[in-house]
mmCIF file of the N, C-alpha and C atoms, coordinates in Angstrom:
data_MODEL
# 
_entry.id   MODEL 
# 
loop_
_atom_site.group_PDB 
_atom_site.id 
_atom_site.type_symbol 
_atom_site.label_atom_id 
_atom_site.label_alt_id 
_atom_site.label_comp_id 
_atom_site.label_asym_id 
_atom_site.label_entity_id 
_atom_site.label_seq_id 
_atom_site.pdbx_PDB_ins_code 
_atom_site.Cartn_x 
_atom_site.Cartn_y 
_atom_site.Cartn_z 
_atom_site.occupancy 
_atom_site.B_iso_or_equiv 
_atom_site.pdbx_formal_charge 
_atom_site.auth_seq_id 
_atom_site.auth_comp_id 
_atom_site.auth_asym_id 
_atom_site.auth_atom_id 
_atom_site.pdbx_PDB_model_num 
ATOM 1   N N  . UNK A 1 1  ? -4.920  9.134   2.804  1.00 0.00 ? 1  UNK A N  1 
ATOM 2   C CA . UNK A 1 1  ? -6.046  9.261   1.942  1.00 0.00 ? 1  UNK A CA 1 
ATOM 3   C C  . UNK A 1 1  ? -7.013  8.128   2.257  1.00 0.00 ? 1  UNK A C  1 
ATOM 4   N N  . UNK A 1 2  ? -8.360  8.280   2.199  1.00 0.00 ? 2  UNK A N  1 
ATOM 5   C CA . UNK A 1 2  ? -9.584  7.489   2.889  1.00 0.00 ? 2  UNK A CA 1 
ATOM 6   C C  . UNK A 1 2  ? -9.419  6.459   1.082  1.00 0.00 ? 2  UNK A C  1 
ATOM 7   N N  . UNK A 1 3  ? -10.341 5.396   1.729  1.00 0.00 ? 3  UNK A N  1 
ATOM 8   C CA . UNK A 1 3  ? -10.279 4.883   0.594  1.00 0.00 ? 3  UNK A CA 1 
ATOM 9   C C  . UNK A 1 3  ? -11.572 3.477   0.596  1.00 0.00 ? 3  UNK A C  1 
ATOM 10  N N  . UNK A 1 4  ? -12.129 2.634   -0.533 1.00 0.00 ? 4  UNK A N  1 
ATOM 11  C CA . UNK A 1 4  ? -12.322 1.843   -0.434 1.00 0.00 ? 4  UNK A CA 1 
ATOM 12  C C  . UNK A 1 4  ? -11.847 0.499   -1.552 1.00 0.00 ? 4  UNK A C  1 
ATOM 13  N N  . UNK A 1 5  ? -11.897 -0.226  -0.470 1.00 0.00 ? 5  UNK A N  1 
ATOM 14  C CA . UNK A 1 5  ? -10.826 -2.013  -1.662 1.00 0.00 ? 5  UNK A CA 1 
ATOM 15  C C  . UNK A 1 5  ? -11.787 -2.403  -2.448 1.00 0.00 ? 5  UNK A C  1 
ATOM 16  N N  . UNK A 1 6  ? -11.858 -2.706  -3.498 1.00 0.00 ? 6  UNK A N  1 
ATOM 17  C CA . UNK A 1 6  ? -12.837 -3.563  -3.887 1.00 0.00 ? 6  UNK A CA 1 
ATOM 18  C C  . UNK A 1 6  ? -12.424 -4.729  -3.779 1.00 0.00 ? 6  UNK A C  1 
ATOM 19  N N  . UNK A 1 7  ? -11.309 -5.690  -3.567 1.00 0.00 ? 7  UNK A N  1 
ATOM 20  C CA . UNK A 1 7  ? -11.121 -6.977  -3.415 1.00 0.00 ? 7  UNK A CA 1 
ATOM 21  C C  . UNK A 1 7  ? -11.654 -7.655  -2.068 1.00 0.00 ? 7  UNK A C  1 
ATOM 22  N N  . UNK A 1 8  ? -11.103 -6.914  -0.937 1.00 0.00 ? 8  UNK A N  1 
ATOM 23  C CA . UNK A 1 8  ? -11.421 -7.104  0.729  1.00 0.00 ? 8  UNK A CA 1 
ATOM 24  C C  . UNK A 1 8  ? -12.150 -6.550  0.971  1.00 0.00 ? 8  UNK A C  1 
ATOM 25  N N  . UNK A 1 9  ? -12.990 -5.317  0.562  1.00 0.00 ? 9  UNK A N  1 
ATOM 26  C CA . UNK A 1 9  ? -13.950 -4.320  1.062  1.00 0.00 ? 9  UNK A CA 1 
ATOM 27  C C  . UNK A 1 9  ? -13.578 -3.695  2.075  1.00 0.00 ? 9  UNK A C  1 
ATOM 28  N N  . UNK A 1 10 ? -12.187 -3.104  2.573  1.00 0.00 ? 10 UNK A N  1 
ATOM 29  C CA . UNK A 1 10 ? -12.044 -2.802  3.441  1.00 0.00 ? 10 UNK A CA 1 
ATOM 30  C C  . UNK A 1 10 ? -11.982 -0.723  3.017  1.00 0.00 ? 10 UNK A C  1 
ATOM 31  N N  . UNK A 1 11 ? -12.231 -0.315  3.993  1.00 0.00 ? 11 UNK A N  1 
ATOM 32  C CA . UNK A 1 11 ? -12.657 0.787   3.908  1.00 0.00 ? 11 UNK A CA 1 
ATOM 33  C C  . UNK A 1 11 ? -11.890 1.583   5.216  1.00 0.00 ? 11 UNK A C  1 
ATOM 34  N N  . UNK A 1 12 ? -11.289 2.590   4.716  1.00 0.00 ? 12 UNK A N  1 
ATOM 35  C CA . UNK A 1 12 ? -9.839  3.618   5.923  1.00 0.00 ? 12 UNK A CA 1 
ATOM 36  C C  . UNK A 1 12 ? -8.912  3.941   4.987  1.00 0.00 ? 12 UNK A C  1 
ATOM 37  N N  . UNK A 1 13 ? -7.802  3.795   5.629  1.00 0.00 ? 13 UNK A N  1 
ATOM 38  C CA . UNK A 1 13 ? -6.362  4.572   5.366  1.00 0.00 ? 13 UNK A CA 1 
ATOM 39  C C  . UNK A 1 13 ? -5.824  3.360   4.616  1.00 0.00 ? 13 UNK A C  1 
ATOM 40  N N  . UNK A 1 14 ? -5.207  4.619   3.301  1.00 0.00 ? 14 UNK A N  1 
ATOM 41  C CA . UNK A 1 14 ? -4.721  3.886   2.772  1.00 0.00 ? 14 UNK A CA 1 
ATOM 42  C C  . UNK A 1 14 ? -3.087  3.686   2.824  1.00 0.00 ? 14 UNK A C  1 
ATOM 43  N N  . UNK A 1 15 ? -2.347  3.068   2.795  1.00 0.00 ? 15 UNK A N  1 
ATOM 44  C CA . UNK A 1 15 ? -0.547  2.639   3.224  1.00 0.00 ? 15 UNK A CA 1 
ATOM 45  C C  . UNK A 1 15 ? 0.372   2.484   2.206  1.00 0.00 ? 15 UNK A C  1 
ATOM 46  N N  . UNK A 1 16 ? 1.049   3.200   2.149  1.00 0.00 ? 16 UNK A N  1 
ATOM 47  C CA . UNK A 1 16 ? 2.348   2.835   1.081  1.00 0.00 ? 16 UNK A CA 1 
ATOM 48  C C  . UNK A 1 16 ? 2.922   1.691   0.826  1.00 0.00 ? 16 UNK A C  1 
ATOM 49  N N  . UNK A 1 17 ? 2.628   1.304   -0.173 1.00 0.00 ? 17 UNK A N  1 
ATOM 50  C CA . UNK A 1 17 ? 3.486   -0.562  -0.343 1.00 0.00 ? 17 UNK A CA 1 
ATOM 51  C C  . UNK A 1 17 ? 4.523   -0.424  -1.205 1.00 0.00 ? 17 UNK A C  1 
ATOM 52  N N  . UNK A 1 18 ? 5.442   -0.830  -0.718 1.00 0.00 ? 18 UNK A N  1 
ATOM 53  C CA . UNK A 1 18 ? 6.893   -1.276  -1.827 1.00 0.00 ? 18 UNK A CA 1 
ATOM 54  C C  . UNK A 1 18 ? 6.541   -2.232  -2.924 1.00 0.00 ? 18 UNK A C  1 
ATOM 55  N N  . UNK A 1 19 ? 7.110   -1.512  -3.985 1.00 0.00 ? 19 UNK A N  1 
ATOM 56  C CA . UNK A 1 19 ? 6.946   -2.470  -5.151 1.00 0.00 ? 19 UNK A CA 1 
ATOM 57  C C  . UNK A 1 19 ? 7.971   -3.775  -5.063 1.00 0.00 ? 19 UNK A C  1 
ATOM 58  N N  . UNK A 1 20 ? 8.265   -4.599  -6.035 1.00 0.00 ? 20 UNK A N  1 
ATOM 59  C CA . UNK A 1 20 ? 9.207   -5.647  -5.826 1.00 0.00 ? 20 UNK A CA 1 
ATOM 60  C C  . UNK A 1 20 ? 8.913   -6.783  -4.780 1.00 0.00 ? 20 UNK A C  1 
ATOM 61  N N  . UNK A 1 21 ? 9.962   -7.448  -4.654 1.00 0.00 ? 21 UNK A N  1 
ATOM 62  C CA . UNK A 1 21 ? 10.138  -8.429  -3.836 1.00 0.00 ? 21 UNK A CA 1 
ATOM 63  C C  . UNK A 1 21 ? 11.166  -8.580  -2.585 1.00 0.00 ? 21 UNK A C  1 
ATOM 64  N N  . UNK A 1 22 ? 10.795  -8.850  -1.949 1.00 0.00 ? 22 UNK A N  1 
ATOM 65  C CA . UNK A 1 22 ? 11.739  -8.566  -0.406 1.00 0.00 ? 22 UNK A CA 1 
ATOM 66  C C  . UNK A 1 22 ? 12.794  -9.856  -0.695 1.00 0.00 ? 22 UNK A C  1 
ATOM 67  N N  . UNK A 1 23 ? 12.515  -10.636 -1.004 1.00 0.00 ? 23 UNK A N  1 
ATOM 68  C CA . UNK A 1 23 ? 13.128  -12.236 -1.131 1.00 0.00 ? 23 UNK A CA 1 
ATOM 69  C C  . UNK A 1 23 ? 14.101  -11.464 -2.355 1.00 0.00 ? 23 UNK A C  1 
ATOM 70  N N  . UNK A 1 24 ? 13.970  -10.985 -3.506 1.00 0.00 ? 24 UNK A N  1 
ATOM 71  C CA . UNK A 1 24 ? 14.347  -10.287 -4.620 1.00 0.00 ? 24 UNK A CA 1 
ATOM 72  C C  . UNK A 1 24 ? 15.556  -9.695  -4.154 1.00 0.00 ? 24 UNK A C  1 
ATOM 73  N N  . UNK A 1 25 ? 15.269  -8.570  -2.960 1.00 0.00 ? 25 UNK A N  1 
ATOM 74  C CA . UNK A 1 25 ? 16.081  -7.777  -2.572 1.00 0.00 ? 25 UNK A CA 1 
ATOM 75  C C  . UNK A 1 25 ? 17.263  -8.603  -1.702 1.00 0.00 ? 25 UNK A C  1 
ATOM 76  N N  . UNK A 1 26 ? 16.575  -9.137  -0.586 1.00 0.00 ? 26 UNK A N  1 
ATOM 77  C CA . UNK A 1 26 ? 17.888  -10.070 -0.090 1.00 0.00 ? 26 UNK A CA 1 
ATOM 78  C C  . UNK A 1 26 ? 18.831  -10.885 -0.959 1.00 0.00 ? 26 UNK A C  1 
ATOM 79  N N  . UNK A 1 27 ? 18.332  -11.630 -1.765 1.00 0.00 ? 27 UNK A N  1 
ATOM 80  C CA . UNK A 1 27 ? 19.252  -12.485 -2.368 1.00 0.00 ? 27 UNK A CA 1 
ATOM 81  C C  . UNK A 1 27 ? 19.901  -11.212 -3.435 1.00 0.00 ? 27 UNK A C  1 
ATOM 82  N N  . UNK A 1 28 ? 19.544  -10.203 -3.806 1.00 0.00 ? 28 UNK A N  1 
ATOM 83  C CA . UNK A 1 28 ? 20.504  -9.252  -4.332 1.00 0.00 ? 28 UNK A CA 1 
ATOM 84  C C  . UNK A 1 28 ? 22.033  -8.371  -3.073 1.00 0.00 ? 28 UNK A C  1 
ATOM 85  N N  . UNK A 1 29 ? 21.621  -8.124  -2.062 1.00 0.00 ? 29 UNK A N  1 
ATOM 86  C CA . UNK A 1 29 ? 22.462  -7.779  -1.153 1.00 0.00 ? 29 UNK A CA 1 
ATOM 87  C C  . UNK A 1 29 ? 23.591  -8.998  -0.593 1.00 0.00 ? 29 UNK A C  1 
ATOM 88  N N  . UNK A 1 30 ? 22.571  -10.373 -0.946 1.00 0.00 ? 30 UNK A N  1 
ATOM 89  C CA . UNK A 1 30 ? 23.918  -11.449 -0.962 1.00 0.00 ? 30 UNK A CA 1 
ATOM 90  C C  . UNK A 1 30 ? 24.467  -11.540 -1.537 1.00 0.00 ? 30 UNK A C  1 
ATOM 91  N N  . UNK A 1 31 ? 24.260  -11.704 -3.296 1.00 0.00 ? 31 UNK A N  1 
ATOM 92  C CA . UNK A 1 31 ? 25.508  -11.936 -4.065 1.00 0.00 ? 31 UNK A CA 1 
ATOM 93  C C  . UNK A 1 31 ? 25.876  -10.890 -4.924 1.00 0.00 ? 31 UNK A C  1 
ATOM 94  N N  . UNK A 1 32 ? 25.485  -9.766  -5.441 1.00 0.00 ? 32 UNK A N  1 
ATOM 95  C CA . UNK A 1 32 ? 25.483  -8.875  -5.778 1.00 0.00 ? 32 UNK A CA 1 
ATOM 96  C C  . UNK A 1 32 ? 25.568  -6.986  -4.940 1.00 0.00 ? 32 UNK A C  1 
ATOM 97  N N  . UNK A 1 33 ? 26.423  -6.685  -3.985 1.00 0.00 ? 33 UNK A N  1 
ATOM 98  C CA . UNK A 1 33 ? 26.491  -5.521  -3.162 1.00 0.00 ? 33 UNK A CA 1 
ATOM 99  C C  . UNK A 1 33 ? 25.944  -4.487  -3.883 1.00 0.00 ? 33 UNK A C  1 
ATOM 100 N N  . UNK A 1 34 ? 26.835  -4.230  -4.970 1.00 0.00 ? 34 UNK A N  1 
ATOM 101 C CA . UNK A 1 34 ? 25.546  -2.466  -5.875 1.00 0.00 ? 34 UNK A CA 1 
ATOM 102 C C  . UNK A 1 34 ? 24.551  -2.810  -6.453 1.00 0.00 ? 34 UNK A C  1 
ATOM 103 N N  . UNK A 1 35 ? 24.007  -3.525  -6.949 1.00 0.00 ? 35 UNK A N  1 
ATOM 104 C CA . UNK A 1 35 ? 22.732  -4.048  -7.395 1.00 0.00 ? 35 UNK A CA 1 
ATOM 105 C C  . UNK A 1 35 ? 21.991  -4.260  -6.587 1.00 0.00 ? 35 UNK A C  1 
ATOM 106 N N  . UNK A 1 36 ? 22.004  -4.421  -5.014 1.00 0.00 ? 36 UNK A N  1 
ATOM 107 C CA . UNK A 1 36 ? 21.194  -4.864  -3.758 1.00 0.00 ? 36 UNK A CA 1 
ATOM 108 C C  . UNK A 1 36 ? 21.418  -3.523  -3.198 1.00 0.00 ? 36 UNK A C  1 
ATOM 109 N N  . UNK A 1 37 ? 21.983  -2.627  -3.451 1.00 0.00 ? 37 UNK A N  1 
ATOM 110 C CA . UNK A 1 37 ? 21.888  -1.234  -3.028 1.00 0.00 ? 37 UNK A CA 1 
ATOM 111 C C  . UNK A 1 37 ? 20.817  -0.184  -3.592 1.00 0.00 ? 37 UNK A C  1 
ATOM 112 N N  . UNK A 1 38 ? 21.180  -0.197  -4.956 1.00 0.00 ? 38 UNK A N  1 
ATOM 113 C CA . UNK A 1 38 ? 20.545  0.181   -5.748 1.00 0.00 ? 38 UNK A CA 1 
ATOM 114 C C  . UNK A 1 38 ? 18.579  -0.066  -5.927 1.00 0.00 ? 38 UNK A C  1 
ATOM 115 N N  . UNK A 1 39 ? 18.822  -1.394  -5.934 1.00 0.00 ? 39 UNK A N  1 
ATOM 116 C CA . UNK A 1 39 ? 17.409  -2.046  -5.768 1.00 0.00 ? 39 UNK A CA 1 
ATOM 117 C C  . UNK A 1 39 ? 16.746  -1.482  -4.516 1.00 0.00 ? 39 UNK A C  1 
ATOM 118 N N  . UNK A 1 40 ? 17.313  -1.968  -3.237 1.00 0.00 ? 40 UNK A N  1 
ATOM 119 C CA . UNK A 1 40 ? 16.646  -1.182  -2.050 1.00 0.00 ? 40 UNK A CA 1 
ATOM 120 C C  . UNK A 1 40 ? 16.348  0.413   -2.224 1.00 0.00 ? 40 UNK A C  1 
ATOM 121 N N  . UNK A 1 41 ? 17.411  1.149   -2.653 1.00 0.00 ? 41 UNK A N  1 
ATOM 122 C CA . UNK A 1 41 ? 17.185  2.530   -3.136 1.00 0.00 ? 41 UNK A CA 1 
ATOM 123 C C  . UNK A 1 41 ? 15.891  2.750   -3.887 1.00 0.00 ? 41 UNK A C  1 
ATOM 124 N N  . UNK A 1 42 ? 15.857  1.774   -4.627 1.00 0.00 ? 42 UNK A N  1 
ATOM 125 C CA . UNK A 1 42 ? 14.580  2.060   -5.393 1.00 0.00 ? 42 UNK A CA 1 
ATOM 126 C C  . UNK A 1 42 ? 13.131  1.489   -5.026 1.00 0.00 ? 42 UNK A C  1 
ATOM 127 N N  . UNK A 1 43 ? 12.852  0.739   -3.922 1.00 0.00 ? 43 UNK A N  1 
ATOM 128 C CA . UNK A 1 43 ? 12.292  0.025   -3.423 1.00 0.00 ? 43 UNK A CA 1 
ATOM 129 C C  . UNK A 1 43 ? 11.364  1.478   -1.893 1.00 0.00 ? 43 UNK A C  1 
ATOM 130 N N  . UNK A 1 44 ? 12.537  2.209   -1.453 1.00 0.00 ? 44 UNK A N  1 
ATOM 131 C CA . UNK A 1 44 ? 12.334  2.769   -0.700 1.00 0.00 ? 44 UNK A CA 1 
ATOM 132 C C  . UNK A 1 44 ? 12.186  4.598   -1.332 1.00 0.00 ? 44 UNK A C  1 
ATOM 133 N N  . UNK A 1 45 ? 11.993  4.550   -2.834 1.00 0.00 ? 45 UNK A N  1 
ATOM 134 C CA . UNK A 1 45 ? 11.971  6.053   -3.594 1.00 0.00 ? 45 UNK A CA 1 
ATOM 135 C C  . UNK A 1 45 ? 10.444  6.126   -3.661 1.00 0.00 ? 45 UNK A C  1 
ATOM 136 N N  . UNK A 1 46 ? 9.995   7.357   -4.107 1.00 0.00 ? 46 UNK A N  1 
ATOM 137 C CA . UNK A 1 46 ? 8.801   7.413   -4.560 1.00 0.00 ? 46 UNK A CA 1 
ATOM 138 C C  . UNK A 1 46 ? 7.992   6.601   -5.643 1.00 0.00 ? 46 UNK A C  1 
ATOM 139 N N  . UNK A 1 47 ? 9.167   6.489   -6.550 1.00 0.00 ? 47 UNK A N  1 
ATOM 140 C CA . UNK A 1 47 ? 9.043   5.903   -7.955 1.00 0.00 ? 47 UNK A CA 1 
ATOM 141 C C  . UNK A 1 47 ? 8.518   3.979   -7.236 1.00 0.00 ? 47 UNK A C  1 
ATOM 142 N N  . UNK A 1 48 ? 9.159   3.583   -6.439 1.00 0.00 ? 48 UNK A N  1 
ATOM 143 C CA . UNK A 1 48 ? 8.988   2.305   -6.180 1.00 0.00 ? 48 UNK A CA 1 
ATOM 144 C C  . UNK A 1 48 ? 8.215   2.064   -4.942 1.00 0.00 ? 48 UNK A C  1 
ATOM 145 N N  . UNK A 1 49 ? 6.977   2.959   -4.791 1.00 0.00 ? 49 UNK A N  1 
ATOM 146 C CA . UNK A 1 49 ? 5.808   2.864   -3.670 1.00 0.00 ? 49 UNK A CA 1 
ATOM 147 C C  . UNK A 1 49 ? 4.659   2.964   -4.147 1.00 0.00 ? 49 UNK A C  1 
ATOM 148 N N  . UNK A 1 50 ? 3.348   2.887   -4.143 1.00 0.00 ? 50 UNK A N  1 
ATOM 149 C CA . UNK A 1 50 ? 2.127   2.673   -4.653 1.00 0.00 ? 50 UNK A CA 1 
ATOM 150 C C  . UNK A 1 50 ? 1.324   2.943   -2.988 1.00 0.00 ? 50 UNK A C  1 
ATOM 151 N N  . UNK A 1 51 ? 0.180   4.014   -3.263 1.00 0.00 ? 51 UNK A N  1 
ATOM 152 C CA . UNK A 1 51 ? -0.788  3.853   -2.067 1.00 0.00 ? 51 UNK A CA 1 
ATOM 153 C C  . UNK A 1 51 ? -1.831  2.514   -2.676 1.00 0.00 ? 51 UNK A C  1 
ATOM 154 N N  . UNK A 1 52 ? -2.322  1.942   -1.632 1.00 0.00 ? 52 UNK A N  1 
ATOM 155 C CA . UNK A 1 52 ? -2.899  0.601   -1.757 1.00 0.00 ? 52 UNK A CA 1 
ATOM 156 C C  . UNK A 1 52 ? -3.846  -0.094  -0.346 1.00 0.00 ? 52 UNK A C  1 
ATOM 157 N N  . UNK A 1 53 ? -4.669  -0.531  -0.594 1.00 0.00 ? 53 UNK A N  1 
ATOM 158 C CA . UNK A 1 53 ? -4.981  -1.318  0.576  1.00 0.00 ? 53 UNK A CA 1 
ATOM 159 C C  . UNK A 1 53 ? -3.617  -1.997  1.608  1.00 0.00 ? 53 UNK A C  1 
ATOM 160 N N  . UNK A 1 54 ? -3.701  -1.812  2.747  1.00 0.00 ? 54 UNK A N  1 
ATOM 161 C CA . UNK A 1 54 ? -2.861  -2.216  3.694  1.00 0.00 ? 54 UNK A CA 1 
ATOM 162 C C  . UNK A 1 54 ? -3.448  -3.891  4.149  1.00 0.00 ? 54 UNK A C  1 
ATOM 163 N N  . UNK A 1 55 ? -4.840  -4.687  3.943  1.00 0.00 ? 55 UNK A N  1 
ATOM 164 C CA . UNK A 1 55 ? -5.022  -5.868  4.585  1.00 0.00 ? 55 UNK A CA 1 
ATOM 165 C C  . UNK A 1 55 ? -4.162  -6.854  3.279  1.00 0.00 ? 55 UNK A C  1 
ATOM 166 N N  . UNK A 1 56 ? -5.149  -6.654  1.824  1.00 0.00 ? 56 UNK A N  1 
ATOM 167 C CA . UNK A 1 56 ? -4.828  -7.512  0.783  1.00 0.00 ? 56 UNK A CA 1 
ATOM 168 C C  . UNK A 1 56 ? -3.642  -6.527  -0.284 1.00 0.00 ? 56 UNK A C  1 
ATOM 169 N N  . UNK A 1 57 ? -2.902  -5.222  0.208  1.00 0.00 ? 57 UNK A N  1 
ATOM 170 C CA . UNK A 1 57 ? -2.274  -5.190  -0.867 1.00 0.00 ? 57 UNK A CA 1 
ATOM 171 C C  . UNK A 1 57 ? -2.463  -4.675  -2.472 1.00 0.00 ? 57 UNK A C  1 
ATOM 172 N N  . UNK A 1 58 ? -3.908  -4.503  -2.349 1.00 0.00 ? 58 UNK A N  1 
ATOM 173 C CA . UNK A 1 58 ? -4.358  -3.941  -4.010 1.00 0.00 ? 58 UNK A CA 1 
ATOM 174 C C  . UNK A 1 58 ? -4.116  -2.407  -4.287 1.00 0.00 ? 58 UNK A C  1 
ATOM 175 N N  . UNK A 1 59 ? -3.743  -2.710  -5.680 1.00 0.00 ? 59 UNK A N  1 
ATOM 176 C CA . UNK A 1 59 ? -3.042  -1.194  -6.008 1.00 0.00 ? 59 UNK A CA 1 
ATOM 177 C C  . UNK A 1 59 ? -4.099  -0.486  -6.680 1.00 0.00 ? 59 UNK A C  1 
ATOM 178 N N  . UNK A 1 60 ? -5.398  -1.568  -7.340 1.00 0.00 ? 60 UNK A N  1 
ATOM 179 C CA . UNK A 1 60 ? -6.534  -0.120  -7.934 1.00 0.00 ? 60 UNK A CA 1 
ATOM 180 C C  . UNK A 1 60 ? -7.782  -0.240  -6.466 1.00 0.00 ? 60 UNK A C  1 
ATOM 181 N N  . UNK A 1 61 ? -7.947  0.250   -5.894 1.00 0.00 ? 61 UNK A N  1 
ATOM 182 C CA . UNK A 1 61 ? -8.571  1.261   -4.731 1.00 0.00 ? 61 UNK A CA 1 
ATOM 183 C C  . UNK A 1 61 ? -9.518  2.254   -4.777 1.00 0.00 ? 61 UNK A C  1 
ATOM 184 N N  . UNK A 1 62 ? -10.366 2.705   -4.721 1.00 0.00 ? 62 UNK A N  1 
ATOM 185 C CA . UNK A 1 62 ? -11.627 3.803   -4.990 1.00 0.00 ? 62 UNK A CA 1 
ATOM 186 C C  . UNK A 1 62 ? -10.986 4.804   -4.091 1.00 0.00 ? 62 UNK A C  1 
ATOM 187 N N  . UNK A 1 63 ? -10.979 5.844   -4.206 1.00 0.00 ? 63 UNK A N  1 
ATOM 188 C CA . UNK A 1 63 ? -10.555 7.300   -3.100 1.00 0.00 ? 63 UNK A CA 1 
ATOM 189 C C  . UNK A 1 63 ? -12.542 7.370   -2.701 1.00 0.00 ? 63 UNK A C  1 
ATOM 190 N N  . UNK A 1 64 ? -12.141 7.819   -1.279 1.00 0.00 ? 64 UNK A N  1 
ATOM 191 C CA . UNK A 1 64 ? -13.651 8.194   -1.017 1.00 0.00 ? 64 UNK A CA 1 
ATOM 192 C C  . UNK A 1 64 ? -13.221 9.556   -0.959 1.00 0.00 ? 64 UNK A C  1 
ATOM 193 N N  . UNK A 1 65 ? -14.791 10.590  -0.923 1.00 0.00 ? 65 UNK A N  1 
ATOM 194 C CA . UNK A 1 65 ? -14.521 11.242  -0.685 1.00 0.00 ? 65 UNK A CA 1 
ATOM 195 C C  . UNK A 1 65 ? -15.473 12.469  0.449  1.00 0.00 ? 65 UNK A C  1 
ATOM 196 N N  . UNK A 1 66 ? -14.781 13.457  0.980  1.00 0.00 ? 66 UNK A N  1 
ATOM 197 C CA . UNK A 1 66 ? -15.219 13.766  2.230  1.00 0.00 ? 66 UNK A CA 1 
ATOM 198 C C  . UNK A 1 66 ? -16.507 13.130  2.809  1.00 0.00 ? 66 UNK A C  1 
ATOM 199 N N  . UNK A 1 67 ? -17.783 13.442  1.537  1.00 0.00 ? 67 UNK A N  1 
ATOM 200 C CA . UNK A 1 67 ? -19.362 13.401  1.897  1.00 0.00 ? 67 UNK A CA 1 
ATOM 201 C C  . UNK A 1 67 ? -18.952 11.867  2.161  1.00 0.00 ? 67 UNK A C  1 
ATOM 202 N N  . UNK A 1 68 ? -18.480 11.138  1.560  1.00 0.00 ? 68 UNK A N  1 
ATOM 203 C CA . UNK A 1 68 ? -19.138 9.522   1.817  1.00 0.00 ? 68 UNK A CA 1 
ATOM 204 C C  . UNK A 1 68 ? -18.272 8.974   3.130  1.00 0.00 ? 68 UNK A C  1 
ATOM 205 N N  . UNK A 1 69 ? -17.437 9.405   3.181  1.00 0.00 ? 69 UNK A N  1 
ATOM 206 C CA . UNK A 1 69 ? -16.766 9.098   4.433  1.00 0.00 ? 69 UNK A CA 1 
ATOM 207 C C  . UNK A 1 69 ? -17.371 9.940   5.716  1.00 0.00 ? 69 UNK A C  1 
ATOM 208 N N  . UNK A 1 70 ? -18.140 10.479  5.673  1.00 0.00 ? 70 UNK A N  1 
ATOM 209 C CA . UNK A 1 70 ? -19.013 10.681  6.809  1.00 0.00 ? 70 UNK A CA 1 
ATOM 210 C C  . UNK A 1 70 ? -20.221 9.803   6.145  1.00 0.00 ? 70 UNK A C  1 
ATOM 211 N N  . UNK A 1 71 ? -20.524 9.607   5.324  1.00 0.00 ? 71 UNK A N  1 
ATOM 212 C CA . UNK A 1 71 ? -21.485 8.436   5.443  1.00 0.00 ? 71 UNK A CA 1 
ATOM 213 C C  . UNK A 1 71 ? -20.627 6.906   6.700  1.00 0.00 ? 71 UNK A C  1 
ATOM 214 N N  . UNK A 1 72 ? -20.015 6.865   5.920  1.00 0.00 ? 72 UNK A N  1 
ATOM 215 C CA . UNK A 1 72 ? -19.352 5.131   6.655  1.00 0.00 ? 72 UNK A CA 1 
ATOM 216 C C  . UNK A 1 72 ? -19.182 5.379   8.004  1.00 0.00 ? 72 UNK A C  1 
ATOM 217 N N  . UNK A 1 73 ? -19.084 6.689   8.513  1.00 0.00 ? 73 UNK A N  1 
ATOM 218 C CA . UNK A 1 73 ? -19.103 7.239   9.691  1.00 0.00 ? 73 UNK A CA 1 
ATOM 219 C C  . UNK A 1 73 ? -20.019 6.875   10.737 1.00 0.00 ? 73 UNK A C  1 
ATOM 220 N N  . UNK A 1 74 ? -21.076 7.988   10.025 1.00 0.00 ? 74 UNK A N  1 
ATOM 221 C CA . UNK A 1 74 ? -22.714 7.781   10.678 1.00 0.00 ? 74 UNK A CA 1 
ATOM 222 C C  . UNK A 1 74 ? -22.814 6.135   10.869 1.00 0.00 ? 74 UNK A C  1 
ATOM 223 N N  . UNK A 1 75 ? -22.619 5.605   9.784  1.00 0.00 ? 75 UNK A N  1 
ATOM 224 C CA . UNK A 1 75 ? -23.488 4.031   9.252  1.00 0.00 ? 75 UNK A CA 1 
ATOM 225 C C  . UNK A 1 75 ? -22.522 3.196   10.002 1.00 0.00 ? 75 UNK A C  1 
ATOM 226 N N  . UNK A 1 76 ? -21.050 3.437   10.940 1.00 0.00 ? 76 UNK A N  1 
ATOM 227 C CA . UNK A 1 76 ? -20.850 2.281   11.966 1.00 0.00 ? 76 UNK A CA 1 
ATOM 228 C C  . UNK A 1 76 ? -19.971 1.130   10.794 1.00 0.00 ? 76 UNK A C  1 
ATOM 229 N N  . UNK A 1 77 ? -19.631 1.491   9.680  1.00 0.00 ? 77 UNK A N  1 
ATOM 230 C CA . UNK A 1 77 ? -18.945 0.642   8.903  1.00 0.00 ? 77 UNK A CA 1 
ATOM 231 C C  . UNK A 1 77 ? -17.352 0.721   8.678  1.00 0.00 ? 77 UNK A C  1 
ATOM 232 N N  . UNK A 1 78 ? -16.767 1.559   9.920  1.00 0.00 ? 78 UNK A N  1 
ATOM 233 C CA . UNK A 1 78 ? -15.585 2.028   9.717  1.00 0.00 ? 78 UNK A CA 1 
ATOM 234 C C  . UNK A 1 78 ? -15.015 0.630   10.228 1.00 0.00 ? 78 UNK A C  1 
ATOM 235 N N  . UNK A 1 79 ? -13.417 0.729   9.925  1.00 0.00 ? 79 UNK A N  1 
ATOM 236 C CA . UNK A 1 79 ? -12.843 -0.766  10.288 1.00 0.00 ? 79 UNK A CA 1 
ATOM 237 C C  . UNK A 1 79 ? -12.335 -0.174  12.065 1.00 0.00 ? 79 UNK A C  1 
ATOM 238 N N  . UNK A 1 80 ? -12.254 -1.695  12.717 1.00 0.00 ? 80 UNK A N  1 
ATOM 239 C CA . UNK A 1 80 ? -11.766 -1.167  13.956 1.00 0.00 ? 80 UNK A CA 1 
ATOM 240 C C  . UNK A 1 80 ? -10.173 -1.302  14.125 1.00 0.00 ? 80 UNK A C  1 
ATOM 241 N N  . UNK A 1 81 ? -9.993  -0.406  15.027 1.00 0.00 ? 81 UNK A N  1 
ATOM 242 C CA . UNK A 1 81 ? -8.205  -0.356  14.762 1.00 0.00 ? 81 UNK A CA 1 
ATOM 243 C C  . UNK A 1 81 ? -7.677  -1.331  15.912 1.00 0.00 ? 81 UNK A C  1 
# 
């Protein structure tokens, strides 16, 4: 889904981010085995993903839509990959 950030202004595709904490999750798979299972399980479900900016991470995001994304088109403001 096209999108624009309002934090970074970045403007493209938007990326699935895991909710939680990665640091969270490891130190659960160290001292805790079903609770660090579980957690990753949920980390990697639907319930525990958010579409979001991919540079800074923000979860409220504007959807563009078709017409304006051929604007950013024409106008040379697309990000480069």
């Amino acid at each position: 889904m096209k999108i624009v950030c309002p934090s970074c202004n970045y403007v493209g595709e938007s990326a699935a981010i895991a909710k939680g904490s990665r640091k969270l999750e490891i130190t659960l798979w160290c001292c805790f085995i079903l609770p660090g299972m579980l957690y990753t399980m949920w980390r990697q479900s639907r319930d525990g993903q958010y579409q979001g900016c991919p540079q800074c991470r923000e979860g409220k995001v504007r959807l563009i839509s078709r017409k304006d994304w051929k604007t950013y088109e024409r106008s040379g403001k697309l990000p480069t990959i």
